[in-house]
C-alpha positions in Angstrom: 1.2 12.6 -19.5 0.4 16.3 -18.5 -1.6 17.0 -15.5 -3.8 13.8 -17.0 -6.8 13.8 -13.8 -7.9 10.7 -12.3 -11.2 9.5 -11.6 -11.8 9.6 -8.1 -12.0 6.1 -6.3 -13.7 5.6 -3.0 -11.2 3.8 -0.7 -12.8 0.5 1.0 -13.6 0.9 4.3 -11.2 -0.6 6.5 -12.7 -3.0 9.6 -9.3 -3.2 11.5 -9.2 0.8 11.6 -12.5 0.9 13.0 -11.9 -1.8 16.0 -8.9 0.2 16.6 -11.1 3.8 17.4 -13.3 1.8 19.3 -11.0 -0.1 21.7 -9.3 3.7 21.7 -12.4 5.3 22.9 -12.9 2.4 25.2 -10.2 2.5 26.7 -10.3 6.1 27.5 -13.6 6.0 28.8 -15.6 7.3 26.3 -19.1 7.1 25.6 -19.7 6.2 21.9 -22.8 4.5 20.4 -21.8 3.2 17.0 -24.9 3.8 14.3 -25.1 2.0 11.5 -27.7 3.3 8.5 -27.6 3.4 5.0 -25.5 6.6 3.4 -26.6 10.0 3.3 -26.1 12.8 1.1 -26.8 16.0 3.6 -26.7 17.2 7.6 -30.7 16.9 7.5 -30.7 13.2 6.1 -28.1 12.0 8.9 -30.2 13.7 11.7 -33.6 12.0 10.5 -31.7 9.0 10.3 -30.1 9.3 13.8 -33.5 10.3 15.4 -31.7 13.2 16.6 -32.0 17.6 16.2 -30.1 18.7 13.4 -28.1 20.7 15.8 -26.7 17.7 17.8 -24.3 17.2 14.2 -21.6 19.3 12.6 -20.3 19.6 9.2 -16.8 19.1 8.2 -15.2 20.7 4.8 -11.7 20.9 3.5 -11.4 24.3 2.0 -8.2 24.8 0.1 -6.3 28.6 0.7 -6.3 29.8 -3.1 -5.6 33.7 -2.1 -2.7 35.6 -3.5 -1.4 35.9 0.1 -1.8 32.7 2.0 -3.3 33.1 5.5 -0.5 30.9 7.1 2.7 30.1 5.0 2.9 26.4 4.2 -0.4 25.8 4.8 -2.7 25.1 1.5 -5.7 23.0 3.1 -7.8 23.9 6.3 -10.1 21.7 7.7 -13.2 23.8 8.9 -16.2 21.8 11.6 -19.4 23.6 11.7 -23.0 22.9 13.0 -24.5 20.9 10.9 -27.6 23.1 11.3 -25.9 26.4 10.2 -24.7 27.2 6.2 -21.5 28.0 5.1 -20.9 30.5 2.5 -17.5 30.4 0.5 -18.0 34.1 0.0 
């Protein structure tokens, strides 16, 4: 079995994980309104749904170091947040 690739699986979403961020928030304070809407594929379909400017949302990607000469040592994967209403470029 040589580098044999699975099939991605979406994990189920956990309830008790949830009701744990919100007590968390809760408890701290914070002001959260929890949305609930069917899933979305891009920034500009989770705004409409929201009701809210694309700006008021950010993107999140996992971008994996493949250079010759890592930027940190150790560190393969960075997790980069953007607005949601700006594009990224890998170049």
């Amino acid at each position: 079995m040589a580098d044999e690739k699975k099939e991605w699986v979406e994990p189920a979403e956990d309830a008790a994980t949830h009701e744990k961020i919100k007590a968390l928030l809760t408890e701290k304070g914070v002001e959260f309104k929890v949305t609930e809407h069917e899933p979305v594929r891009t920034c500009e379909e989770a705004a409409t749904v929201r009701g809210v400017s694309l700006d008021s949302g950010a993107k999140a990607m996992l971008l994996k170091d493949s250079g010759k000469k890592p930027a940190r040592e150790g560190v393969e994967y960075y997790l980069a947040i953007m607005s949601a209403s700006k594009r990224f470029s890998s170049k």
